[in-house]
N, C-alpha and C positions, 0 to 999 in steps of 0.2 A: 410568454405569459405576461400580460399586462397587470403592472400593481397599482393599487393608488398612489396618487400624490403624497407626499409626506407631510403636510401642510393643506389647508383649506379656505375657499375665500373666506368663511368665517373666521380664521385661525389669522388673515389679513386684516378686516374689517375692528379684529380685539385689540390689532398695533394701531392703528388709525389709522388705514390706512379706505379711502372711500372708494368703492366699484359704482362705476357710473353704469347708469342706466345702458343696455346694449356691449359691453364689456365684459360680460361673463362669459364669454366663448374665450377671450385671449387672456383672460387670467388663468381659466383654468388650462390652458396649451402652457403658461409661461411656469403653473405648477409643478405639471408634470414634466417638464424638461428642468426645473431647476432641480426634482426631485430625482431627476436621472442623472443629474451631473454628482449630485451628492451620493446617492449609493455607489456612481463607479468609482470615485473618489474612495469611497470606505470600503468597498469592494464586495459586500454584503445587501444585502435586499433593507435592512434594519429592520422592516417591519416582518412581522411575522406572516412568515409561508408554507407552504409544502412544497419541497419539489424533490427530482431526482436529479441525482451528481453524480458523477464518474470518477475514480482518483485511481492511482496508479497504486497496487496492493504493497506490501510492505512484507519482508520477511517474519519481521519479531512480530508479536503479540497488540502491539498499539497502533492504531491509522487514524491520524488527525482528521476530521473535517471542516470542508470549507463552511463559510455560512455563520457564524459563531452568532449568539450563542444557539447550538441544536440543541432542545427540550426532548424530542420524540424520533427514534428510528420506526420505521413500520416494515421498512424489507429489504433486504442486502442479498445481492447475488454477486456471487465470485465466480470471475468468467463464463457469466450467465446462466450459474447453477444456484440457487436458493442454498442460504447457510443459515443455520438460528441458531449456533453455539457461539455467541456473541455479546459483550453484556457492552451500555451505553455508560459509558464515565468521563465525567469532567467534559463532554461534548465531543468525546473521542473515543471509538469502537473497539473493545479488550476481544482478543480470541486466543485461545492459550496457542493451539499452534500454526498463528501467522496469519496473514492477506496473500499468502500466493498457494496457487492447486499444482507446482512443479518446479521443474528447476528454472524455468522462461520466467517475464514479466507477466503482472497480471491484472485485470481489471474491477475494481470492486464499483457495482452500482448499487446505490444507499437512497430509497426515498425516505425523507427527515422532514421535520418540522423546524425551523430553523429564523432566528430573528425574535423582535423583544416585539413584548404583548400592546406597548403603545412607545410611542413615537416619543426622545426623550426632548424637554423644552427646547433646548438649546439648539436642536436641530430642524423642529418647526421654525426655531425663529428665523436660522439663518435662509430657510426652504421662503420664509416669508421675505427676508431682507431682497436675496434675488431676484424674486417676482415683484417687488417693489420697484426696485431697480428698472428691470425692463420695461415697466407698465410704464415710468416716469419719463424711458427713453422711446417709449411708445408714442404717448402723446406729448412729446415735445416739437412733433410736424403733423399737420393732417396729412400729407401722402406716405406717413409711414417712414420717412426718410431720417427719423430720431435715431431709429433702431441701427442703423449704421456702426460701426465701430470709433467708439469714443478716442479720439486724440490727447492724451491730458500732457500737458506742458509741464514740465519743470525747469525750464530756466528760457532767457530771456535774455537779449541784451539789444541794446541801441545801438551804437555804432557801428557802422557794417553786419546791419542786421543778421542775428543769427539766433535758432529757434532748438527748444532740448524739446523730445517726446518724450513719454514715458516708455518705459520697455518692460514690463513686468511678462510681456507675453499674454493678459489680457486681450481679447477681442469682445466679449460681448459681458454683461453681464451674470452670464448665465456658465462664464467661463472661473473656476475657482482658484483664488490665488495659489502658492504653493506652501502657503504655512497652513491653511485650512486644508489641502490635500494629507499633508503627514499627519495634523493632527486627526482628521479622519480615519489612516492609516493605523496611525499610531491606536485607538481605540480600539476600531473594530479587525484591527488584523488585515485587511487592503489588500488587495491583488489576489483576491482567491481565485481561484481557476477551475475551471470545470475538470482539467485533467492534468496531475500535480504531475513534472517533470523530477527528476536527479540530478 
């Protein structure tokens, strides 16, 4: 399923940032790829969705889901039988007796509404910063050849030249450092998975 961008060229254009005339095809490719890095980053859609998830059922009574924050369940099937004795709390599904139909593992599928009603600033801006970024390393060649992956030097010396690159493991702009991957992490909960392991 295809989502929107997180970020818009409007939402560029409010940082000052100009869309030339014929560049609205590679702004918006350079959105929605900065907008795919930051949700796998955060592990979550952010914005708000529907969809259906899988999780590996649970003995007790409570089964987290992925996705945070879920607002709305619509329909849970446990090992592909309809269950409604189920109530939605704290974004995590109560059933007095358990996620599993036996003594084996079990599968619960849950279609949810899941993700926040708009996009919070701080995450347009940085959806905005990246696309900035590339559009800059866009047109810093007309054949294109900006886009390349950037070199940045950190040290230097004269004598018997010798040259430091950076190493942060950056390749393109579009690639997120690793202190905005945790903090992403760290908010929206990071690495949810279509089908929770033990």
């Amino acid at each position: 399923m295809a989502l929107d961008p997180l970020a818009t060229a409007a939402d560029l254009t409010a940082r000052g940032m100009t869309i030339n005339p014929g560049e609205e095809t590679i702004v918006d490719t350079y959105l929605d790829v900065a907008s795919t890095a930051v949700r796998e980053a955060a592990g979550t859609p952010i914005s708000q969705v529907t969809s259906t998830v899988t999780v590996e059922g649970e003995p007790g009574p409570w089964l987290t889901l992925p996705g945070q924050p879920v607002t709305a369940v619509a329909t849970v099937l446990l090992d592909g039988v309809t269950v409604t004795d189920w109530q939605l709390v704290s974004g995590r599904l109560w059933r007095a007796c358990g996620w599993t139909s036996g003594c084996g593992p079990s599968l619960v599928d849950v279609t949810q509404t899941h993700g926040l009603d708009s996009v919070p600033a701080d995450i347009v801006d940085l959806v905005c910063r990246m696309t900035a970024g590339a559009l800059k390393a866009q047109r810093a060649e007309e054949d294109g050849s900006g886009l390349a992956a950037d070199k940045v030097i950190t040290s230097e010396r004269l004598g018997d030249y010798a040259v430091t690159y950076a190493s942060d493991g950056r390749i393109t702009e579009m690639d997120l450092p690793q202190y905005w991957r945790e903090r992403l992490e760290a908010r929206f909960g990071g690495g949810a998975h279509a089908l929770k392991s033990r």
